[in-house]
N, C-alpha and C positions, 0 to 999 in steps of 0.2 A: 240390752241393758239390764244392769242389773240392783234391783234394791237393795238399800241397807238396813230396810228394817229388818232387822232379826226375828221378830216371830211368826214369819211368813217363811213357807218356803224358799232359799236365797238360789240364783240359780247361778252355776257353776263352769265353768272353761272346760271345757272336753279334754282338751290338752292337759286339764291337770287331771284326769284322773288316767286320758290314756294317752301319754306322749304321743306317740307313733302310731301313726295307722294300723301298716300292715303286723308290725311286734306286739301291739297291745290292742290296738280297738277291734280287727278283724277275728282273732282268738277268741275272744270276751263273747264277742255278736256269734259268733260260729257254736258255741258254749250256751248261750241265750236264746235261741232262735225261738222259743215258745213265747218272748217278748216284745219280738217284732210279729213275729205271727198274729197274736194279740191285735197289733196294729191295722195291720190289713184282712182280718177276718179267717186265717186258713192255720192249720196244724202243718207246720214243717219240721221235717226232720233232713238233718246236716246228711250230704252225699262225699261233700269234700273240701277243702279249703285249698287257697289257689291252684283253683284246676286249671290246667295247661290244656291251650288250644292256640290254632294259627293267628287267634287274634289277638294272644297274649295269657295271662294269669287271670282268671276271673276269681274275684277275692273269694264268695261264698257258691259253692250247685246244692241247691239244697233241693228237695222235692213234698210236693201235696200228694198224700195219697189218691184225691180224687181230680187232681188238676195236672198231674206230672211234674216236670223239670221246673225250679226256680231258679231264677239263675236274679244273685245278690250284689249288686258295686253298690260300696262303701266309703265314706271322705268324713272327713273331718271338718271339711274348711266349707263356706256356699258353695254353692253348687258351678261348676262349669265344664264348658263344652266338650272337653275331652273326655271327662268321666259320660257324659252323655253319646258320645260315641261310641266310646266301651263296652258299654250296658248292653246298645244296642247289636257291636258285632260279639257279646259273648251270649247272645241269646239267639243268634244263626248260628257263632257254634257250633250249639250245644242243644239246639233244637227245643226252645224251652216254648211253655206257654205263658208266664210267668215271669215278668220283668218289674224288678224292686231296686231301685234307688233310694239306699238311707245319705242323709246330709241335715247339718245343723241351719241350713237355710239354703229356700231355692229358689231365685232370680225367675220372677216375670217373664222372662221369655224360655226358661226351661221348664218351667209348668205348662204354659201354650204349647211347645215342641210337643210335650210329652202329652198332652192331650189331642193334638191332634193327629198324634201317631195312633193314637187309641182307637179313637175315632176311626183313621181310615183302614184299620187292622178289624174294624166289623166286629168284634164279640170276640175273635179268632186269637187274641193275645190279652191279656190281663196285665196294665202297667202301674205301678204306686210307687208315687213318690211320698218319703216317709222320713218327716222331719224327726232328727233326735235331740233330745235337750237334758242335762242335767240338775237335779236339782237337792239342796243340802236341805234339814231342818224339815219344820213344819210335821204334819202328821202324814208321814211317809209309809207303803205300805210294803212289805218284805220284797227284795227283789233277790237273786242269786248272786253269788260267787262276791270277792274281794272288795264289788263295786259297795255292796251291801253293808258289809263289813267296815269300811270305811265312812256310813253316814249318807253314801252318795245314792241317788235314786234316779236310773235310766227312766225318760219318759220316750216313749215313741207315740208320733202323732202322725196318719196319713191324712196327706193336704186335697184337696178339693183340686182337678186337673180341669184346664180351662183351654176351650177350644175355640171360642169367637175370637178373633182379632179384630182387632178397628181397622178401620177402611185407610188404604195406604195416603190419603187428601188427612185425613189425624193423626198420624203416626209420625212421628219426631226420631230419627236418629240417635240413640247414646250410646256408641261409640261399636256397636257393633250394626251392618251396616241393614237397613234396611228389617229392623228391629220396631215391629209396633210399640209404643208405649202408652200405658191408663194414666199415666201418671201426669204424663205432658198434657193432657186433659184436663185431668184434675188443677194442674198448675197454672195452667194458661189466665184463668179472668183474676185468681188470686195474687199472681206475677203484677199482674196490668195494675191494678188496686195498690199494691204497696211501693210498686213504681211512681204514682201516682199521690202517694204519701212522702214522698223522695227516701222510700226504704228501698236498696237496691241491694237484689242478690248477687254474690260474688258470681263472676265468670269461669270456666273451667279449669280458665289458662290461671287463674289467681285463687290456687286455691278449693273453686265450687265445687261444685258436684251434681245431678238432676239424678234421675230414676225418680225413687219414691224420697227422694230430699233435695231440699234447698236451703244454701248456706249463707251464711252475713259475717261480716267483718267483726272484729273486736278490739282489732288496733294492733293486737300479736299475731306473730307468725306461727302455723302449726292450733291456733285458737280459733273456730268460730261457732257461732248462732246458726242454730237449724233445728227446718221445720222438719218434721217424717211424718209421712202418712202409713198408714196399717197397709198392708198386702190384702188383705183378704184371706181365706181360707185357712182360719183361725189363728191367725196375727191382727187383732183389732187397735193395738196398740198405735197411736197418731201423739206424737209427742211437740214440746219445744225445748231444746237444749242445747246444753254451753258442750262444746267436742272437744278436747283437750288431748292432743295427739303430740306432745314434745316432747322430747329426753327427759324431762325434769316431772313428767305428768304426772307422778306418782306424788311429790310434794305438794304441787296445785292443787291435787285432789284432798290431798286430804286437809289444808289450810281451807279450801271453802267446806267441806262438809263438815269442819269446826266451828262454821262462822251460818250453817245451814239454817241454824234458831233465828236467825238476826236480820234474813233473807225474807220478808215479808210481800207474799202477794195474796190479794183479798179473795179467797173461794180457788186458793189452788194450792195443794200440797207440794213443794218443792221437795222430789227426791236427790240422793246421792245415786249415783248408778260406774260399772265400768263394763265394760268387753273386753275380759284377760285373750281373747283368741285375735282380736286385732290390736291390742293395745292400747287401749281406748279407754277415756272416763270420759267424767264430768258433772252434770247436775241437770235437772228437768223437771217438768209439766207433764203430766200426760190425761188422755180423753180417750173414750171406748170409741175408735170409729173406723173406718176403712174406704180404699180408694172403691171396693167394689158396692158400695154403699146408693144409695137410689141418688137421683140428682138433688133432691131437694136435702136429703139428710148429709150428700157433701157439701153444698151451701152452707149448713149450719157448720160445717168443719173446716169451710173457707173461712167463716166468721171468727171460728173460736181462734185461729192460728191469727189471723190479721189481728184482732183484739190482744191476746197472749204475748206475741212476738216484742214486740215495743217494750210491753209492761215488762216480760221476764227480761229483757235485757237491761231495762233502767232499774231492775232491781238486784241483779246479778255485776253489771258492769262497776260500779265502786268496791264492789270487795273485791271482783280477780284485779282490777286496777294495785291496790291496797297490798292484795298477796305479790302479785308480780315484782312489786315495787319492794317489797321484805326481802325476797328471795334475791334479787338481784344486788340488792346491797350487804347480801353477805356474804 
């Protein structure tokens, strides 16, 4: 998500600065590599760009002089399974020590993957996952090439890789099979409580959605209310937000973040926010917390989301009412 206040750093759709993967963002990164290096600790310098092997193009072979071969896959979009297959046969390959996956977000179960490949690789392979993110404004500090020039400021962050999974008696299915999840933990007694309030989250089939979110009705189709909790591994971010995914989002959006002044809840700042890479707005709450949080400190972010939830909706639901009902009648 993204803020609207302007004197903060705003952060930016990767797509718009580099359309295309392999045409634009691969180049760029291949060009840059002392700023992912940055990320992960080591000085590399570029060997080749899509080097050719039996297991296909690997986007970047870059090398450490004290470490050897690196070997770089690169996306655009969260992270998924294929590119995590990739990674791992372009570093048989190509014989590397040295396994780097950049992506602008990585899914719960490919940080587990990826840690406990680590783990049982013994010291023997070096792997980071290494979130990228853009950002406009704010007091930026010089970055190279076009990106720069442009305003835009690459950040790279490498994520914390996690290797315990919950015991398969905790572990909930979402949709891939036999997939532990924290999150279905975390949701389970806060589910029960707002069931229990007769707030009922949408089903999958209408709509919902689980992982690190849970969704509510708003009476439109393509509209609902949801919770998110933080990932961890510096994603602290745990929000409550209106999701606004229809053809017309782009007028929705900006009819409520006209009317944002007039949105009143007591001890929470109502931002404007979008996701240009999924196509996404809306409006939110948000709280410093995360799923990987001690038990007692998710308690207190059971609390703040069942408290929050109600309230941002009864104070959010008369204006999208308001705007829907504008835009349809003309």
């Amino acid at each position: 998500m993204t803020s609207a206040n302007s004197g903060e750093p705003e952060s930016v759709s990767l797509r718009k600065v580099w359309p295309d993967e392999t045409l634009n963002f691969t180049p760029w990164l291949a060009e840059n590599l002392h700023l992912l290096g940055e990320a992960v600790g080591m000085e590399l310098s570029l060997v080749q760009r899509e080097a050719y092997g039996w297991s296909g193009f690997l986007d970047i072979l870059a090398e450490s002089a004290d470490r050897g071969k690196v070997v770089i896959e690169n996306q655009l979009e969260p992270s998924d399974s294929d590119h995590l297959a990739r990674l791992i046969g372009y570093a048989a390959n190509h014989d590397a020590r040295v396994l780097v996956w950049v992506a602008p977000q990585f899914h719960e179960y490919h940080q587990r993957m990826l840690g406990w490949l680590k783990d049982t690789m013994s010291g023997s392979k070096e792997i980071y996952a290494v979130e990228v993110r853009i950002e406009r404004g704010g007091d930026l500090r010089p970055a190279d090439g076009d990106v720069a020039a442009l305003g835009f400021h690459p950040v790279f962050t490498a994520i914390e890789l996690h290797s315990d999974w919950p015991s398969a008696e905790a572990s909930r299915d979402t949709g891939q099979t036999g997939v532990p999840n924290r999150f279905y933990l975390f949701y389970k007694p806060l589910v029960e409580r707002l069931l229990a309030a007769d707030i009922n989250p949408l089903p999958t089939v209408h709509g919902g959605f689980t992982g690190q979110w849970r969704s509510f009705a708003t009476g439109y189709d393509g509209i609902v209310y949801v919770l998110g909790i933080g990932t961890g591994g510096g994603n602290e971010k745990t929000s409550v937000f209106l999701r606004v995914a229809t053809e017309n989002r782009q007028l929705i959006y900006d009819a409520l973040c006209e009317r944002k002044s007039a949105i009143q809840l007591d001890g929470a700042e109502v931002e404007c926010w979008k996701n240009d890479d999924l196509n996404l707005n809306g409006l939110s709450i948000s709280t410093d917390a995360s799923v990987d949080d001690p038990e007692e400190r998710q308690e207190e972010t059971r609390a703040w989301m069942f408290e929050n939830l109600p309230r941002f909706r009864a104070a959010v639901q008369p204006h999208l009412d308001i705007v829907t009902a504008e835009l349809q009648s003309e």
